[in-house]
Every structure is written in structure tokens, then in C-alpha cells.
C-alpha positions, -999 to +999 in steps of 0.1 A: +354+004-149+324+025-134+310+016-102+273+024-090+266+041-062+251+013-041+221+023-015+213-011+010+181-020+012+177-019+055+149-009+083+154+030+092+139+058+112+109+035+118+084+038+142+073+007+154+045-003+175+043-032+201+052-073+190+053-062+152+072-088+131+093-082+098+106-114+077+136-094+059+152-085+032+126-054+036+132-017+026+115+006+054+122+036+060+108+074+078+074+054+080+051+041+111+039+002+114+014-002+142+009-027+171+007-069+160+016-058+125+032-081+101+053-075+071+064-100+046+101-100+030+111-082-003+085-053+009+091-012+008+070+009+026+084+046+026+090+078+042+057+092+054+037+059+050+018+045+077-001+009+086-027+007+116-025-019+141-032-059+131-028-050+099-008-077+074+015-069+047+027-099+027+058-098+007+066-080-026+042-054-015+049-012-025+039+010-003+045+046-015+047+081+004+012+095+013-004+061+018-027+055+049-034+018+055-062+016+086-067-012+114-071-046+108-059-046+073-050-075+048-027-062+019-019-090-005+016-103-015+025-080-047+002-053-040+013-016-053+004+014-043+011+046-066+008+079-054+021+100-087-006+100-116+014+113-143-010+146-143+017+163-167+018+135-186+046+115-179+062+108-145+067+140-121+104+136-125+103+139-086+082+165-086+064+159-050+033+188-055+019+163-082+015+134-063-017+123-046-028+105-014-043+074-006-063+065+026-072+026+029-101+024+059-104-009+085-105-038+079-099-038+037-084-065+024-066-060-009-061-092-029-025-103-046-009-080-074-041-051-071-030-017-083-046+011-061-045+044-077-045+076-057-081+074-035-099+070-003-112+029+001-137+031+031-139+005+059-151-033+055-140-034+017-127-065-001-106-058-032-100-087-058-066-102-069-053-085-101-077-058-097-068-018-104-083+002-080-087+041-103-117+057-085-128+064-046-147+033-031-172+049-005-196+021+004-185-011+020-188-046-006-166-062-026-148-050-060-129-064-088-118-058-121-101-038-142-110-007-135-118-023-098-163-023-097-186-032-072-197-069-073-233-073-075-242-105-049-280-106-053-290-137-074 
């Protein structure tokens, strides 16, 4: 009979700020959580990742390589984050030179199961549940939808 070859989900060459709490099972690893964060179970958050201080991560959250989550953060139980945008046409195949950043500013919250695409989300944004975020957001407001748009709020 074959057998897999098994890699444990753990916490690993983490850098950790001050009084930061993890509720496991969590996959971390090579990343950097800042002071008073919080990270909910059944999370990963990768090598080369980072989240600013005060920031919350609820559970079943994915947070890839070359994603930048500010201070004062609120990132929504089932959030994912994808960094490779299939710019051959398919995946990369591991192919790190196509993959792209994302930076999240302060104080964003990003509502349950949104989908944030490689870009840069500026500070004091709210992002809707369910929303997929495709395009840079450079003004603070609110946005939802599918792709993610400003909401209008004038009546």
C-alpha cells in the first residue's frame, strides 16, 4: 500500500510581536504577526507574509506570500488572499517571478469569504462579505460586489 508523504500543519520560524494570541490548529510559517494580534484556528499565513499590530484574523482565513496586511486590521473568517494571477494562463506551476503583491493599508476591514486579488487597498476601507476584490482601491469608502465597487452613500 502507498503512503503519502505527511507535512503537519504547526507554528514555525514566526516572528511574533508582544501578547499576540493564536486559537490552533493554524499553519504559520517564515511570516511576522505584530503586537495584540489575533488569529483564528484553521488559518495559514505563509513565508514572507506579514500582519501589522491590532490587527484580527479570524479563522479559515489564506494568507499567501507577498501579502502586507497594515495596523488595525479586520480580516474576515474565510477570507483569501491570492498572489498568482494565472498571467500564462493557468497556474504558475510554482513559478515565483509571476506572482504579484498585495498591500492592505490601516485600518481595512475585509468582510467573510472576500477574494482579494493581487493590489494595493489604501487605509480606512471597508470591503463587503463575498466580495472579489480585482482592481487597486485608492480612496478610502466602502466596496462590495463582484468585481468589489465603491458604494455610493449619498441619498
Amino acid at each position: 500500500m502507498n503512503q503519502p508523504d505527511l507535512h503537519h500543519a504547526g507554528i514555525r520560524d514566526v516572528e511574533f510581536g508582544v501578547r499576540v494570541k493564536i486559537v490552533e490548529p493554524c499553519n504559520l510559517y517564515g511570516c511576522r504577526i505584530g503586537d495584540d494580534c489575533f488569529v483564528g484556528p484553521f488559518t495559514e499565513i505563509q513565508k514572507g507574509a506579514a500582519v501589522g499590530a491590532r490587527t484580527r484574523v479570524q479563522s479559515h482565513a489564506f494568507i499567501c506570500e507577498l501579502v502586507t496586511i497594515g495596523e488595525d486590521c479586520f480580516v474576515g473568517h474565510g477570507v483569501m488572499f491570492i498572489n498568482d494571477t494565472f498571467a500564462s494562463g493557468g497556474p504558475s506551476g510554482g513559478r515565483k517571478e509571476l506572482w504579484r503583491e498585495t498591500v492592505i493599508g490601516n485600518r481595512v476591514s475585509i468582510g467573510s469569504n472576500a477574494t482579494i486579488m493581487p493590489v494595493r487597498i489604501a487605509d480606512d476601507v471597508v470591503i463587503g462579505a463575498g466580495s472579489v476584490v480585482t482592481r487597486d482601491i485608492t480612496a478610502a469608502g466602502t466596496y462590495a460586489g463582484s468585481p468589489a465597487r465603491r458604494l455610493d452613500h449619498r441619498k
